[in-house]
N, C-alpha and C positions, 0 to 999 in steps of 0.2 A: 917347241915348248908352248904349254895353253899360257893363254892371258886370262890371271884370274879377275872375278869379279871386284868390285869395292863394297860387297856386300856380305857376311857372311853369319853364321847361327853358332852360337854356343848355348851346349845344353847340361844340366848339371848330371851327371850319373844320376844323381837319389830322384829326379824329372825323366828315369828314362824305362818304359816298361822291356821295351828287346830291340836290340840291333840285328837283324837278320837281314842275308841278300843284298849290302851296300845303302838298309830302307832303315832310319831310326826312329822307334813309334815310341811317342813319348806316354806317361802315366795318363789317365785321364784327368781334364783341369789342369795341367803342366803348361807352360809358356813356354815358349823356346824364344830367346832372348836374339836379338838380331842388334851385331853391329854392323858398324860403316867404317873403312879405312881408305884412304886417300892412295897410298902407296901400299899393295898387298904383298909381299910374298914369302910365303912358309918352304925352306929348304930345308929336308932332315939330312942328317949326315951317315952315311955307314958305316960302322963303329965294330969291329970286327975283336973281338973281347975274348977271354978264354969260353964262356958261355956260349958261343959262338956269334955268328951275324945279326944285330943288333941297328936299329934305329932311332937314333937320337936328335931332339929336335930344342932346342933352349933358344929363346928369343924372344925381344920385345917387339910389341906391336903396335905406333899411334894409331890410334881409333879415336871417334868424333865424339865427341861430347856424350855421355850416358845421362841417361834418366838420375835421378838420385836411388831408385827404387831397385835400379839397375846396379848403381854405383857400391850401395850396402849390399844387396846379394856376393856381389866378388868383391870385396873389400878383405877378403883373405884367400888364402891357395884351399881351391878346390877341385874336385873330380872331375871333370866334366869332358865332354867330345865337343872336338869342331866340325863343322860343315862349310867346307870352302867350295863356294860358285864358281864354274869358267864361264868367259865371254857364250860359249858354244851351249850352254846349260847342264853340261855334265859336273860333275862330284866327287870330291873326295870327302872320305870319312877318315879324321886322325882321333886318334884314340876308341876305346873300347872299354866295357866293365869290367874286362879281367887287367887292360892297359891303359887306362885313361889317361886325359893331356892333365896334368894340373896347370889351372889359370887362374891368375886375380887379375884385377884393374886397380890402378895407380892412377886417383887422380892427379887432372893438371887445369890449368888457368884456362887455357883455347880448345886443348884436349885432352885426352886419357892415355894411359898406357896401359895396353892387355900385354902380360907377362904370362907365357906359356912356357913349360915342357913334358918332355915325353922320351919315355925310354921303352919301345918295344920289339920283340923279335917278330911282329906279325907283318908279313909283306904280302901283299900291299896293307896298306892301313886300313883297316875299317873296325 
């Protein structure tokens, strides 16, 4: 199993010009917004449905303290893809513009909570 980073990017759908190739190039002038989590780990579950084989992912995330500028941006459920780091510098891309994660942030006192999910049939995710 990789050991992910404590570093990762979340980017809004309506911030993203194309995902192609596992490569997400954002709008031009778009920021890709980067948090920091202490304890990382996103497990989707396989979820085998009349539709057929499905990946589902619902889970809360502590992350470190947001900008406030950060904080109003996801301060509701939004569109958007994650870009999770491994130690090794390789990538995963979860969600997509036809399956995006929805995420907001829930502030807290020390830190935050990024609140994601995602329901898609694309395997692997990107």
């Amino acid at each position: 199993m990789k050991e992910f980073c404590s570093k990762f990017y979340i980017i809004p759908i309506t911030d993203i010009a194309s995902i192609a190739n596992n490569i997400v190039v954002p709008v031009d002038g778009a920021s890709v917004d980067t948090l920091f989590s202490e304890v990382l780990s996103i497990d989707p579950k396989p979820d085998n449905a009349d539709a057929g084989l499905s990946l589902s992912l619902s889970q809360d995330i502590i992350i470190d303290k947001v900008s406030s500028l950060v904080a109003s941006k996801y301060n509701y459920p939004r569109y958007c893809v994650l870009i999770i780091y491994y130690t090794d510098g390789t990538y995963t891309i979860y969600g997509s513009t036809d399956y995006p994660v929805v995420a907001y942030i829930t502030p807290g006192i020390q830190s935050d909570t990024l609140s994601v999910s995602l329901q898609t049939p694309v395997i692997p995710l990107i």
